[in-house]
C-alpha positions in Angstrom: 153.5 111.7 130.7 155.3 113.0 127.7 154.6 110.4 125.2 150.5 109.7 123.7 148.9 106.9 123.5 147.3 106.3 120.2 146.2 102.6 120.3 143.2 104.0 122.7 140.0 104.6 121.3 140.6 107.7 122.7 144.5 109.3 122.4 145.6 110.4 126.0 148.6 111.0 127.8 146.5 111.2 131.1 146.5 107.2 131.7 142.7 107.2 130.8 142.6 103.7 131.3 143.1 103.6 134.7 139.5 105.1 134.6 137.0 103.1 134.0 134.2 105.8 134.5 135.5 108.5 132.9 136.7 106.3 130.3 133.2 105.5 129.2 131.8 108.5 129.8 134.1 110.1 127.5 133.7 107.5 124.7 129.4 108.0 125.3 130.7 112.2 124.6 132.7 111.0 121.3 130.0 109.8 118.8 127.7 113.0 119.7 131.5 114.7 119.1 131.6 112.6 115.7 128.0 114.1 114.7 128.8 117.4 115.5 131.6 117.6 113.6 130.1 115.6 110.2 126.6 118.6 110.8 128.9 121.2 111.4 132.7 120.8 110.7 134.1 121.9 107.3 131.6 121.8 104.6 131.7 118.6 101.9 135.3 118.1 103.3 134.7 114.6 104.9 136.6 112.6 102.4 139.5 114.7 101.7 143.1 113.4 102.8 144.8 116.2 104.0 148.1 116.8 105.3 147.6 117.2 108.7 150.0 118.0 111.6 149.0 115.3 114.7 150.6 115.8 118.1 152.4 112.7 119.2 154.2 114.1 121.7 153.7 117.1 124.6 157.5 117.8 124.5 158.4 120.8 122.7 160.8 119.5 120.0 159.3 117.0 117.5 156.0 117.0 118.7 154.3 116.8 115.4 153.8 114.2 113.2 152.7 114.9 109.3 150.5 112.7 107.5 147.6 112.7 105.1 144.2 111.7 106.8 140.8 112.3 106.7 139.5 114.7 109.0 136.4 112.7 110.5 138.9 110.2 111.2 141.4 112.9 112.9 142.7 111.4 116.4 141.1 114.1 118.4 142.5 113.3 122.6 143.3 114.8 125.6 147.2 115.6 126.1 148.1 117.7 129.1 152.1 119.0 129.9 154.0 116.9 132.4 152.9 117.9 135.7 155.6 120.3 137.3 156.8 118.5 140.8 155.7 120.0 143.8 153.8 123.4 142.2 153.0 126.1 143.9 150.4 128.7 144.2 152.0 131.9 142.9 149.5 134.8 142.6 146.8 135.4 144.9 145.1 134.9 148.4 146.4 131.3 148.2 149.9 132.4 147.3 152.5 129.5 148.4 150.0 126.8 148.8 150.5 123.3 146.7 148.5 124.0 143.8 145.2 121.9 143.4 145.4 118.8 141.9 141.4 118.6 142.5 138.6 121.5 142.4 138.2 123.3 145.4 134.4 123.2 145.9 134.1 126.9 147.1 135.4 127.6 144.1 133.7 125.0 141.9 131.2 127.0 140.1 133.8 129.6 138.7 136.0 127.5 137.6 133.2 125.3 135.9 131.9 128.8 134.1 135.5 129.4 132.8 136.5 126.2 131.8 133.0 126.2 129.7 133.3 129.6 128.6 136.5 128.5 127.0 135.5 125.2 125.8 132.5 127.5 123.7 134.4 129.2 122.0 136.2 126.3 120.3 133.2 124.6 118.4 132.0 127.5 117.9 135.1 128.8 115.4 135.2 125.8 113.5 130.9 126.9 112.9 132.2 130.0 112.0 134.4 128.8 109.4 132.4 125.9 108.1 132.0 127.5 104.3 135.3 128.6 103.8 136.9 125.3 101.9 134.5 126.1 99.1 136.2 129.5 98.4 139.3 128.9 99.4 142.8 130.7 97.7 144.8 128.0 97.1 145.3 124.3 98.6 148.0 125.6 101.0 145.5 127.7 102.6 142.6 124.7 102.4 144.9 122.7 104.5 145.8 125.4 107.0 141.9 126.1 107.2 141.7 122.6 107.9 144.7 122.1 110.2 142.7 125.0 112.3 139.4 123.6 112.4 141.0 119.9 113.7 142.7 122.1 116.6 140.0 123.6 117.8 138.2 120.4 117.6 141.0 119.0 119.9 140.7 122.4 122.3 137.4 121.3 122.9 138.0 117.5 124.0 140.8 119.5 126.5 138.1 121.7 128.0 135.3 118.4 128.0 137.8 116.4 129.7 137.8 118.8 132.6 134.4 119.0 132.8 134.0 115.1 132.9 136.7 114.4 135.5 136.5 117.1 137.9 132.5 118.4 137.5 130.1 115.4 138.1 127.0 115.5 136.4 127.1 119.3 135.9 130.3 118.8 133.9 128.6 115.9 131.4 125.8 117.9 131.1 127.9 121.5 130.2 130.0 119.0 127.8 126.9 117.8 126.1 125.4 121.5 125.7 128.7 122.3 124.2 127.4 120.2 121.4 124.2 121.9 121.4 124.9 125.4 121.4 125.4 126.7 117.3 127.0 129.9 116.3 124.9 132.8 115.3 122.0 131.1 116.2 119.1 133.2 117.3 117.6 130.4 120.2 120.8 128.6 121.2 124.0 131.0 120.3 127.7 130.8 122.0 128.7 132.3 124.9 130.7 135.1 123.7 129.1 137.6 121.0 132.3 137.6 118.7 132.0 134.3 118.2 127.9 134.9 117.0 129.3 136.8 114.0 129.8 135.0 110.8 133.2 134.4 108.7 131.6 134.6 105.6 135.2 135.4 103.4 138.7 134.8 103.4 140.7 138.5 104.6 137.8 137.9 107.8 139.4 134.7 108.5 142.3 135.9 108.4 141.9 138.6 110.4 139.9 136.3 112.5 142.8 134.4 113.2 145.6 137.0 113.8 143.1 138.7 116.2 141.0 136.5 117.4 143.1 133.8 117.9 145.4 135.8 119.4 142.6 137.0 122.7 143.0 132.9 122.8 146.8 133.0 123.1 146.0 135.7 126.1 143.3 134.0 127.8 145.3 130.4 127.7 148.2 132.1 129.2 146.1 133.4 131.9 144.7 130.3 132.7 147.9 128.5 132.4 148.7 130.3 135.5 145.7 129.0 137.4 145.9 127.5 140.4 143.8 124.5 139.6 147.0 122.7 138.2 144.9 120.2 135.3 143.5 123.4 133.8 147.1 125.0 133.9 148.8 121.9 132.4 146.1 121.6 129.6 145.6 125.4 128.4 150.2 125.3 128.5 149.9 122.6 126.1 147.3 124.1 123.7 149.3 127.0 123.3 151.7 125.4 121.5 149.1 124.7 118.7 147.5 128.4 119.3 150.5 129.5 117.6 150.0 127.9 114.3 146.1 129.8 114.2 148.6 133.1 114.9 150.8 132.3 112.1 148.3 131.6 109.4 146.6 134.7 110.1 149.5 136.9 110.1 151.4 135.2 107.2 147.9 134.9 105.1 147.5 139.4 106.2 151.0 139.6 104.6 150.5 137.9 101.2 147.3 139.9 100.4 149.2 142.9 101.2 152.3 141.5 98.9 149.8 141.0 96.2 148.2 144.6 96.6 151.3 146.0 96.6 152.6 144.5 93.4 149.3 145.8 91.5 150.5 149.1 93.0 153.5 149.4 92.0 152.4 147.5 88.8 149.7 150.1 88.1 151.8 152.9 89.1 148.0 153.5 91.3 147.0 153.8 94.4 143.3 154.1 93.8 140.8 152.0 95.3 138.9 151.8 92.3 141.2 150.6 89.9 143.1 148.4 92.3 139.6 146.6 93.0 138.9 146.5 88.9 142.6 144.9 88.9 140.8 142.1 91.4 142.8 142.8 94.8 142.1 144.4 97.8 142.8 147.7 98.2 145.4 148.8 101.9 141.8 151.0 103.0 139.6 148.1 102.9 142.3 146.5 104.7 142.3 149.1 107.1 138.7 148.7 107.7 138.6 145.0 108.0 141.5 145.7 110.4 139.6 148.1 112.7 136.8 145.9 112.8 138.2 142.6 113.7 140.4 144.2 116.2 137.9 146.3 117.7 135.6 143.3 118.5 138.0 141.4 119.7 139.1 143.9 122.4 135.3 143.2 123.7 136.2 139.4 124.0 138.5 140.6 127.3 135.1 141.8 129.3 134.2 145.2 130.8 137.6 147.8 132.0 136.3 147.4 135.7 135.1 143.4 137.4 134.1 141.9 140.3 134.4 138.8 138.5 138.1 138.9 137.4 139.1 140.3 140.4 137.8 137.8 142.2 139.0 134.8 140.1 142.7 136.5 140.3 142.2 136.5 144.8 141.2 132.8 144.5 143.7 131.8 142.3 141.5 131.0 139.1 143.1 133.1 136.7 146.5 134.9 136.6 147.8 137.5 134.3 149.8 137.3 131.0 153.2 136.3 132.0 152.6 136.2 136.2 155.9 135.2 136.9 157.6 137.9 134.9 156.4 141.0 137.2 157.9 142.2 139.2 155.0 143.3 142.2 153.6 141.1 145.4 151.3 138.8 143.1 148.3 139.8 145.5 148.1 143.9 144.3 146.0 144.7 147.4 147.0 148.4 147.1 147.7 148.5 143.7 145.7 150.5 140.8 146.1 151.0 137.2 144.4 153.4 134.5 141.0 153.0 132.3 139.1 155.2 130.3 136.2 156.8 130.7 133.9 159.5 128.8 133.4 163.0 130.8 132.3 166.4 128.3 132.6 164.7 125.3 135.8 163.3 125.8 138.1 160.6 127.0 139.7 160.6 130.4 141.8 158.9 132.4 140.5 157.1 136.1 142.8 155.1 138.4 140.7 152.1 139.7 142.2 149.3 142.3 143.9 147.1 140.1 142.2 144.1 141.2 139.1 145.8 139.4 141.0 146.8 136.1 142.6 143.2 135.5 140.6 142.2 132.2 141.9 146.1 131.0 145.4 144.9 131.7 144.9 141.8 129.8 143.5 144.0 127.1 146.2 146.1 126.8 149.0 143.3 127.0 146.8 141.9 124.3 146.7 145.6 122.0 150.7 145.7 122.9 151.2 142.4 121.3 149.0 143.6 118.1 150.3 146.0 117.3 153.4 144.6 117.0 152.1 142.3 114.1 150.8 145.6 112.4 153.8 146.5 112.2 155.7 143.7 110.5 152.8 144.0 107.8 153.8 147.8 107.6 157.3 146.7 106.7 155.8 144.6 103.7 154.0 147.8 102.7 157.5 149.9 103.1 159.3 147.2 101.5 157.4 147.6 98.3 158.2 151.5 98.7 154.5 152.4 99.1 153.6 155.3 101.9 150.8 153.6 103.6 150.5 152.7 106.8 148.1 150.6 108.9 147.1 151.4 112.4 145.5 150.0 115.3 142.5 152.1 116.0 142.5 153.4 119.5 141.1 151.0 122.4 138.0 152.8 122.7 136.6 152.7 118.9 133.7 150.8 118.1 133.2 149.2 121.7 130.1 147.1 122.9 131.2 145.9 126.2 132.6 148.0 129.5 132.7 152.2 129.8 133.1 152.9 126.4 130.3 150.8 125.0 128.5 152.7 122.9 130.5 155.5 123.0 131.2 157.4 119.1 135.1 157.3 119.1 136.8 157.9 115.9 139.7 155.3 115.4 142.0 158.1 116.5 140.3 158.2 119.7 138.1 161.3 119.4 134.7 161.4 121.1 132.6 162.3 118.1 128.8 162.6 117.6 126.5 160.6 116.0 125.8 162.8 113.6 129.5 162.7 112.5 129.7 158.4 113.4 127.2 158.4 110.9 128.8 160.2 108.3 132.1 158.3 108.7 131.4 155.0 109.4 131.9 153.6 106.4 135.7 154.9 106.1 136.2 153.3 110.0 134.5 150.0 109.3 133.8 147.6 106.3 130.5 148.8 104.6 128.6 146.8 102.9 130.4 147.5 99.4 133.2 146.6 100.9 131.6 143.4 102.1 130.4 142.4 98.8 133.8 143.5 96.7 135.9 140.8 98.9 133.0 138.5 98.7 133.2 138.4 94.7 136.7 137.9 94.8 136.5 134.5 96.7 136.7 132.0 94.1 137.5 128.5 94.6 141.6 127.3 93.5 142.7 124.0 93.8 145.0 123.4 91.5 148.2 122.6 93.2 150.7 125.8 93.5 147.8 128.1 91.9 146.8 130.8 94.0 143.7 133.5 93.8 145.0 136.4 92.1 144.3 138.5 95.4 146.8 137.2 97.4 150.5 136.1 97.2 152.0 132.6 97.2 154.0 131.6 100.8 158.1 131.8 100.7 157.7 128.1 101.8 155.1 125.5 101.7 154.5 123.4 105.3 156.6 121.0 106.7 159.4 122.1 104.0 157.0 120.8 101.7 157.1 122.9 98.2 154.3 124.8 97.9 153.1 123.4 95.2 152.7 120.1 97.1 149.4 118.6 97.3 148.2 119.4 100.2 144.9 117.6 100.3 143.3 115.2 97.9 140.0 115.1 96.7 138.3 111.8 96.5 
C-alpha cells in the first residue's frame, strides 16, 4: 500500500483500478479539476518548470521525489497511509469497536459536512494566493509558493476521493461544487470566512502559512483520529506535506525579521519611519500583521462551547490533538474545562462540560503550539541584540466567532470600549498605511540567488540545492 502508482491516469496507492465506477467517475472530476486550476491556480505560471517535490511513496523516509515540471501537468492522486491491522475505536461512545472501514449511515451526513468543510478550504488557499508569483522575493520563495499551491491541489483530490467512494451522488455532487465555490466571492464564497479574505502580499502569506496552515496541521490531526478509518489514513498522510506549508511560513517570518534587524543595527534606528524609507518592514508592523493573522485564525476552530463538536467527538468523527497521548477515559462524560466569557466589562473564567468546550481545547493546543514559533523568531530578534519582542495577542482580541465575538479586547486581554478600540486599532491591527507600505515593497525578483531587499536569503536552498539554484524556469 506503500508504493504509488504513477502509470495510472490517475496516481493512487488505493488499487483504483480495481474500480471501475469510481475510476471513471474520478477521471469525469479530473478535467473540471484541470480547468479549475488553469482559471484559478497561480497566475501566468502554466509553463514554468519548476522544481517540484512529488510524493512517490507514503513511507516516511524518501518519500519525495525532486524534479522540474510544469505545474498543469503536476501528478495530482490519491495516496492514503497503510491501513493499521485490526484498528480500533479509541475515543468515544464507540470506544473498542473495529474502526469503520465504510460510513456508518447514522452518521453519514456529519461526516460528509466535515470531509467537505475540509476539502473547501484547500482550493480555496491556492484562490487566495493566485497573484503572488508576480511579486514574488526571490525564485526560492516562487517555488515554495508553488510547491504549496500543488499540495493543496493534491489535499483536495484526498477529500474528493472520499466523497466519491463513500457518498453516492451527494458526494459527486459536493466534489463538483468544490469546483464551483471561489474565494471572496460575494454569491458563491468558501465555507470558512478566513479563507474569504484576500492574500494580496507576501509578510500575509507568510503569516498565512505559519498560522493558517498551522489550524490545518490541528484539524488533520483531529481527524486523523477519526473513527472512519479512510478519512484517518488520508488526513495522517497529508500531514506529512502540512509540514512543508509550516516551514515556509516560519522560515520566510524569520528572514524578514533577519533583514529588519540588519537595517537596525545598520542604521543604529529603531524608527519605523526611517526603517520603512530604508525599504524593510519595521518589528510593529510585524506585530500587527501578527495579531491579525493569528487572531483570525483562532476563529477557524468554531465557537468556545458546541453541540456539534461534542457530538462528532461521542460518535467517533473527530478526536482531539494527540488522543492517544492523554491520559483520561477518552469519553470525558464528567469532565469540564475553562472558557471565557465577558461579565462587567471584563473577562472571566466559566467551567463548561468538556464535551461542550472541545473546539476551545483544540484552540488552545493550537495557541500553545504558536507561540512556540513566536518565540524562535524572538530569538532571531535577540540574536541581533535588539530589545523587541513579539507576542501573541491574548485569545480573546479581535474575535468574530463564539463568546467573545465582538467583544473590544486589547491584545493584552483588557475589555476596552469602543471609544478606546477606536482610538487604538490601528497600533493592534494593520491599518491601511500599513497595508499599502508592504504592498509597495512587493516587487518582482527572479534573478537567480537575488532576493528583495526586505527580506533575508535562506541558510540553505531546497533539496541541498544552493540557493542560488534555479528554481523554476521561464519559458
Amino acid at each position: 500500500m506503500s508504493a504509488i502508482d504513477y502509470s495510472q491516469k490517475i496516481p493512487n496507492n488505493v488499487d483504483l483500478s480495481a474500480d471501475r465506477t469510481l475510476q471513471r467517475a474520478l477521471e469525469q472530476w479530473q478535467p473540471n479539476y484541470l480547468e479549475w486550476w488553469r482559471e484559478m491556480g497561480p497566475d501566468g505560471s502554466l509553463d514554468f518548470d519548476v522544481y517540484l517535490r512529488t510524493a512517490t511513496s507514503v513511507d516516511p523516509q524518501g518519500w519525495a521525489h525532486f524534479d522540474y515540471v510544469k505545474m498543469p501537468d503536476y501528478r495530482w492522486g490519491i495516496f492514503l497511509n497503510p491501513a493499521e491491522a485490526d484498528r480500533r475505536i479509541h475515543f468515544g461512545d464507540h470506544k473498542g469497536e473495529a474502526a469503520w472501514q465504510d460510513v456508518p449511515g447514522e452518521y453519514r451526513a456529519n461526516l460528509r459536512r466535515i470531509i467537505v468543510t475540509q476539502g473547501d478550504t484547500e482550493p480555496a488557499s491556492v484562490e487566495q494566493q493566485r497573484h503572488l508569483g508576480l511579486t514574488c522575493p526571490s525564485q526560492y520563495d516562487l517555488r515554495n509558493l508553488f510547491q504549496v499551491n500543488v499540495e493543496e491541489g493534491r489535499h483536495l483530490w484526498a477529500m474528493v476521493y472520499l466523497l466519491h467512494k463513500y457518498f453516492g451522488r451527494d458526494g459527486r455532487e459536493e466534489a463538483e461544487d468544490l469546483l464551483e465555490r471561489r474565494s471572496g466571492q460575494q454569491d458563491n464564497p468558501r465555507i470558512l470566512q478566513a479563507f474569504n479574505e484576500p492574500t494580496p502580499d507576501w509578510l500575509s502569506f507568510f503569516m498565512f502559512t505559519y498560522f493558517t496552515d498551522r489550524d490545518g496541521k490541528f484539524q488533520l490531526c483531529a481527524l486523523a483520529e477519526s473513527s472512519f478509518d479512510p478519512l484517518a489514513r488520508t488526513t495522517r498522510f497529508m500531514l506529512t506535506e502540512e509540514a512543508h506549508h509550516m516551514f515556509v511560513g516560519e522560515s520566510g517570518i524569520s528572514r524578514v525579521i533577519q533583514r529588519t534587524c540588519q537595517a537596525m543595527n545598520e542604521l543604529k534606528t529603531d524608527d519605523p519611519a526611517r526603517l520603512r524609507a530604508a525599504g524593510v518592514i519595521d518589528l510593529p508592523t510585524l506585530q500587527r500583521y501578527l495579531n491579525f493573522h493569528f487572531s483570525v485564525t483562532l476563529d477557524l476552530f468554531g465557537a468556545d462551547e458546541s453541540s456539534n463538536a461534542a457530538t462528532f467527538y461521542s460518535t467517533g468523527l473527530k478526536g482531539r490533538f494527540e488522543e492517544g497521548k492523554r491520559a483520561d477515559d477518552h469519553q470525558l462524560k464528567g469532565l469540564t474545562y475553562t472558557v471565557l466569557q465577558a461579565k462587567d466589562g471584563r473577562l472571566v473564567e466559566r467551567e463548561v462540560p468538556m464535551l461542550n468546550a472541545l473546539n476551545e481545547v483544540l484552540r488552545d493546543d493550537y495557541i500553545k503550539d504558536s507561540i512556540g514559533g513566536v518565540e524562535r523568531w524572538n530569538k532571531v530578534i535577540e540574536k541581533a541584540g535588539i530589545p523587541f519582542r513579539l507576542r501573541a495577542p491574548h485569545k480573546a482580541f479581535h474575535r468574530n466567532i463564539g463568546s467573545q465575538a465582538g467583544l473590544k479586547v486589547s491584545p493584552e486581554g483588557q475589555v476596552v470600549s469602543e471609544t478606546e478600540w477606536a482610538a487604538r486599532v490601528d497600533e493592534w491591527l494593520p491599518s491601511a498605511t500599513d497595508r499599502a507600505f508592504v504592498t509597495s515593497l512587493m516587487g518582482r525578483v527572479v534573478e537567480p540567488g537575488k532576493f528583495a531587499n526586505w527580506i533575508a536569503p535562506p541558510m540553505i536552498g531546497i533539496n541541498r540545492q544552493p540557493v542560488d539554484f534555479e528554481y523554476v524556469r521561464f519559458n
